[in-house]
N, C-alpha and C positions, 0 to 999 in steps of 0.2 A: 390530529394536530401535532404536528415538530415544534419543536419549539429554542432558541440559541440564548444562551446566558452569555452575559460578560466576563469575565473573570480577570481577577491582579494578576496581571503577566509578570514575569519574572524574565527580561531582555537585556540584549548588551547595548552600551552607551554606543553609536553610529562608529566611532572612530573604531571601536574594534570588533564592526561587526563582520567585513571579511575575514579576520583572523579566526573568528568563535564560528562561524554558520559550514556547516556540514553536509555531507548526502545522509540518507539515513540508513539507522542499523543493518536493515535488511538488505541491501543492494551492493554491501559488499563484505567480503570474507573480513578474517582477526585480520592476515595478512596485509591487506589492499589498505585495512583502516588503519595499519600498525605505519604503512609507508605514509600513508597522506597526513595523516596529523606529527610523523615526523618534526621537531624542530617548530613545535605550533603548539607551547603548551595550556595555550587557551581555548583548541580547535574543542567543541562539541564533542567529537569523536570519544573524548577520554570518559564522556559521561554515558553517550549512545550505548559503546563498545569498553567499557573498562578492563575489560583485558588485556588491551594492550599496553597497562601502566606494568602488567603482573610478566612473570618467567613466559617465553613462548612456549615450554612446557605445561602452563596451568589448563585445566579444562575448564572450558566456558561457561559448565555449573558448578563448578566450586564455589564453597563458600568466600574463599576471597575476592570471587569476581563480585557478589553483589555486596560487598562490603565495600569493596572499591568505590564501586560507580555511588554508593550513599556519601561516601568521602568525598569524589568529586560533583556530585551533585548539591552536595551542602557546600562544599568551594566554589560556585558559580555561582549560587544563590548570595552567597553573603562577597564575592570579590567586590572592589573599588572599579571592576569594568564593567558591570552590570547593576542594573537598577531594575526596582521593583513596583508596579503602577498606584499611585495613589488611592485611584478608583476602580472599580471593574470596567474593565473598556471593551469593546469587540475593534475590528482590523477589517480592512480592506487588501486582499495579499493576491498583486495580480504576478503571472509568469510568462513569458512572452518567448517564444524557442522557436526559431525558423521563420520569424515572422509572427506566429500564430498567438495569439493572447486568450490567457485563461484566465476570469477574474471570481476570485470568490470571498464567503465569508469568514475568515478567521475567528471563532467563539467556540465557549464550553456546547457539550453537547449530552445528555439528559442519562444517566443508566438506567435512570426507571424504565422510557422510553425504550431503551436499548431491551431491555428484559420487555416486555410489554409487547412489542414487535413494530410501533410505530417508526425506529430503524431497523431497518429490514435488510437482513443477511441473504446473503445466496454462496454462501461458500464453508464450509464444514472445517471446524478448527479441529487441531490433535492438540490432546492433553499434555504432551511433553511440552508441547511450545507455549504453551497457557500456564503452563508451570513455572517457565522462565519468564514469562512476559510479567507474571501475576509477582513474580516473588520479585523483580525489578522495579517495580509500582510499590511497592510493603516496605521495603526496606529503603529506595529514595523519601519516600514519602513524598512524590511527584508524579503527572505526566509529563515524562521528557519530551516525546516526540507527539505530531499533532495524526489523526486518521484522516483519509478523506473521504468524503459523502458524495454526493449528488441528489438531487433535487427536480422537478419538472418546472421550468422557467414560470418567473410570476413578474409580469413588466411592473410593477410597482415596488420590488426588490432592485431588478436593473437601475432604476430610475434614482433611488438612494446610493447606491453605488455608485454611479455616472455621478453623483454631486459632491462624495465623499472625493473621488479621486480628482476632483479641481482642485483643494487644499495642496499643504504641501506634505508631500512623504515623509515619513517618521524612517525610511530605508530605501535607498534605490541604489543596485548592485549588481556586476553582471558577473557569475561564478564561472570557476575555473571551462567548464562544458561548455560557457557560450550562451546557457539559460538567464535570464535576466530577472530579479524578483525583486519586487515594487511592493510596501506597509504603508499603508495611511491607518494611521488611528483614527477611530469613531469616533466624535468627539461629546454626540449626543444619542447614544446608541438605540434609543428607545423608540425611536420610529424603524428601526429597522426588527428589533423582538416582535415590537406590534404585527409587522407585514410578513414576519415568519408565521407567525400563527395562523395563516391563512394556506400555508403547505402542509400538507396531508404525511407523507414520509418523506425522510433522509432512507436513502440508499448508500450501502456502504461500498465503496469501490476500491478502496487500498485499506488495512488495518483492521482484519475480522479480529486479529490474536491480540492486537490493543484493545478491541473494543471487548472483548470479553475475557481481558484483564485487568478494564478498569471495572465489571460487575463482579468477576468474583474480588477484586480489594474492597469495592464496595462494600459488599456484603457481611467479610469478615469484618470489617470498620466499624458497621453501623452495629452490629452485635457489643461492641464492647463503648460504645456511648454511655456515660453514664445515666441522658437525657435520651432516651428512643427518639421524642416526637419533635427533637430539635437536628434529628439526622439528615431529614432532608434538606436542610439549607447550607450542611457544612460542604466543603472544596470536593470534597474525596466523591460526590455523588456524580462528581460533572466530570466529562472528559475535553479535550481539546480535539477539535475539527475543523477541516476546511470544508465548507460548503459552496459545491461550482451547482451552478445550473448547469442542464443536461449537453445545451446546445455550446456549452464552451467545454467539455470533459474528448480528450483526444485518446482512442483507446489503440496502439500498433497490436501487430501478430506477438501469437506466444508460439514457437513455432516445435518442431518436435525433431529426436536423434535418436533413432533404434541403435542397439550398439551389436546385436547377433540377430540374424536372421536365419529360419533354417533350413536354405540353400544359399547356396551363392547370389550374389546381386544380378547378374547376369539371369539368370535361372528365375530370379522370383520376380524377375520384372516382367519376362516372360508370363508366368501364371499369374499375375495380376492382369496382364493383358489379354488371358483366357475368358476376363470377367468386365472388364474394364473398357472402354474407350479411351484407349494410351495416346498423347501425340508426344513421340518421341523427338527427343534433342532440340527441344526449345531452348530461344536462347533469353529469355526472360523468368526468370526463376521467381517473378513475385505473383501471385495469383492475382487475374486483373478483378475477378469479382466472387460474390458469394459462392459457395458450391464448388470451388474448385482449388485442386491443391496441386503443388508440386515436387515431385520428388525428384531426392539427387540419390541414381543409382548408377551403379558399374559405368563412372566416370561424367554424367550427364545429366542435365536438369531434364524431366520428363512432364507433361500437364495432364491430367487426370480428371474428367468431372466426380463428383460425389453422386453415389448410388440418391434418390428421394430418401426421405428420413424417416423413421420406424417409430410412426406415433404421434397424434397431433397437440401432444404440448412444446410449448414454448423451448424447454430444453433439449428436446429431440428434433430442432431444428437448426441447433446450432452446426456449424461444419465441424469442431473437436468431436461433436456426439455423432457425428455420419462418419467421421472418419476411425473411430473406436468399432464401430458398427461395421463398417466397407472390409478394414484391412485392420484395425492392433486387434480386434480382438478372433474371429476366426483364421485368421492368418500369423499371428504372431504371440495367441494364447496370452494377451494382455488385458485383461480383463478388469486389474485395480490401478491404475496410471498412475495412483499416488504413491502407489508404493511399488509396485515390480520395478527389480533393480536393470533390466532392460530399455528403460526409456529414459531420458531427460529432455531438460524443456530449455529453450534457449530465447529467452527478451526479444524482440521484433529490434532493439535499438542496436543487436549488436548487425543488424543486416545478413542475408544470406550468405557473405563470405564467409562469414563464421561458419555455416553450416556447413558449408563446402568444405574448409579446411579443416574439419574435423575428422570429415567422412575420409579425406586426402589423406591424415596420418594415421589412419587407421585405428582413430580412437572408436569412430561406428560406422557401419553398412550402411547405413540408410537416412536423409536425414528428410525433413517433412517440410516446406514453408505453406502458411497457414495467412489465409485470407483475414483479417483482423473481426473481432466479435464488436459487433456495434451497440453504443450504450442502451440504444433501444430495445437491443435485444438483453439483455444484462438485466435493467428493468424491468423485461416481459418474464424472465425466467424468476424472479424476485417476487414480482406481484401476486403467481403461481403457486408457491411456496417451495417451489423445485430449488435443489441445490446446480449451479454452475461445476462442468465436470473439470479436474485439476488445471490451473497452469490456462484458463482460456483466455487471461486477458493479463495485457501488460501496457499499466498509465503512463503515460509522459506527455509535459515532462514532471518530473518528481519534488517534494514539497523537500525546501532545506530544514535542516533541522537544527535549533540552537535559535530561533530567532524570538520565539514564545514560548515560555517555559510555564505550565501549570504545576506551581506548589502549593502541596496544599498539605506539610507540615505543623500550619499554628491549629490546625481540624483534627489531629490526632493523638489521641488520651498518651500521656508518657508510658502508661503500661498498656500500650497493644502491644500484641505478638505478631512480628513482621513475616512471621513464614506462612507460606501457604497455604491453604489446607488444600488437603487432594484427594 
């Protein structure tokens, strides 16, 4: 059983909530964040990204950067443009890009749970980034930005939703991208906890490295309670999530750029074609279905079927695992895709021009467009206990951030220790 808590958000007053709502940390460089909150010193960004208040020389684990981001996250907590909920609320937080509508529920979301496995990972975090996520979380004494989940649809959830969203919105905004996102506060949230507990798991689809930096703050938190058995009800145990049902989650290609190949492109398109069913010089470079990929070599998109897949789980059906299996890994000795510095992975949103004009300046040989992983398969691989192999799936559109802010500051003894343990 899942289960969603309310929690006192920590929001900006309507009038300045274009100025404060952000993309989040991860979707763009120091750079990118350093331009956009430019001249916006109330943008999100300063708290997301606090490095960009510091020297562009500072590195991004330094201790001034999470000094920083506690300074401006205790200044947005307490500004005159934001305000803080009376009561614990949950949110109805729909997003609407291209037409397409994504409606879910904005609430705390369980660490127990999270440790427990009733959210259920499929994707392997690195301890460097848990390190930074964890010591970001310690020293704010907040979740700043929200994860998101997913869920297998329950019509009696829809059905609360659908009634929440006749009110009138607490936010409706349509950001600089063209994405449009829509808060109605709950205003009686308790038939909606009830009908959660009727969902089995949350599936985690964006923020493996938030969600298992808010279990180890967790963890270190509750150790230094003066009261053990009053841990579980304080801030710190709960995180912030969006929860979409399955059937509104939009998942594009994560697509892939060899940068050395060892022959010529000409040459190895050739030996692929020794083994492969090539059709040469398509002029559609998007894979129209499962099982099939496309490469840009020596000047031209090419269409490829995938070899059947090596194995009857759920993971080994993916097209990233038939394509690891077919060509990166006997062909191009790539064997750990997280980490061999010959490959990078490139968002579905930025389109296969990208791909192209990479391959064009010579930055890689080769580059891959990838038929997109479907939630149901995401799920299949999750339920399994298989991990998702790197970089297979890329959400949109993306949650802004700055809109709901979980502090949970008045929950932590003045003598904790903010650093991490590792």
């Amino acid at each position: 059983m899942a289960t969603v808590h309310p929690f006192r958000a920590v929001r900006p007053l309507p009038e300045y909530l274009e100025e404060i709502a952000s993309v989040p940390y991860d979707v763009v460089s120091t750079a990118e964040a350093r331009e956009l909150a430019d001249e916006r010193p109330r943008s999100f960004l300063h708290v997301a990204r606090p490095e960009i208040d510091l020297s562009p020389s500072t590195d991004v684990h330094d201790d001034a950067v999470y000094e920083q981001g506690a300074i401006n996250l205790r200044q947005f907590v307490e500004a005159d443009y934001t305000t803080k909920e009376e009561q614990p609320s949950l949110y109805v937080y729909r997003l609407v890009m291209d037409g397409r509508e994504q409606t879910g529920i904005f609430g705390g979301a369980s660490v127990d749970e999270y440790e427990e496995g009733t959210i259920v990972k499929h994707e392997e975090t690195r301890p460097a980034k848990e390190d930074d996520r964890t010591r970001h979380v310690l020293t704010q004494q907040a979740h700043a930005e929200p994860v998101m989940f997913t869920y297998r649809d329950q019509d009696a959830i829809h059905e609360l939703v659908d009634e929440v969203q006749q009110g009138e919105p607490l936010y409706d905004f349509e950001a600089a991208d063209g994405v449009r996102h829509t808060v109605w506060r709950v205003e009686t949230p308790g038939a909606l906890v009830d009908a959660f507990r009727e969902v089995d798991n949350f599936y985690i689809a964006d923020g493996h490295h938030r969600c298992k930096a808010a279990s180890r703050a967790a963890n270190q938190l509750r150790s230094q309670v003066s009261d053990p058995d009053s841990a579980e009800t304080l801030g710190f145990e709960f995180f912030p999530a969006v929860i979409f049902p399955m059937s509104h989650m939009h998942i594009m290609a994560y697509n892939r750029l060899v940068f050395d190949l060892p022959e010529g492109p000409a040459d190895f398109l050739d030996t692929l074609e020794t083994q492969f069913e090539i059709e040469r010089d398509v002029t559609d470079p998007v894979p129209s279905e499962k099982g099939i990929v496309c490469l840009y070599l020596d000047g031209s998109w090419h269409r490829m079927p995938l070899p059947p897949a090596r194995g009857n789980r759920a993971v080994d059906q993916l097209d990233v695992a038939r394509l690891s299996k077919a060509i990166l890994e006997p062909h191009l000795d790539i064997t750990d895709p997280r980490r061999d510095p010959n490959i990078d992975f490139v968002g579905g949103i930025r389109g296969t021009d990208e791909l192209e004009t990479r391959v064009e300046e010579g930055e890689a040989e080769m580059a891959v467009s990838m038929f997109p992983t479907s939630i149901e398969e995401l799920v299949a691989v999750a339920d399994e206990g298989s991990l998702m192999p790197p970089k297979s799936t890329w959400f949109e559109p993306k949650l802004r951030s700055g809109l709901l802010v979980h502090d949970f500051s008045e929950d932590v003894p003045d003598e904790a220790v903010v650093e991490p343990s590792v």
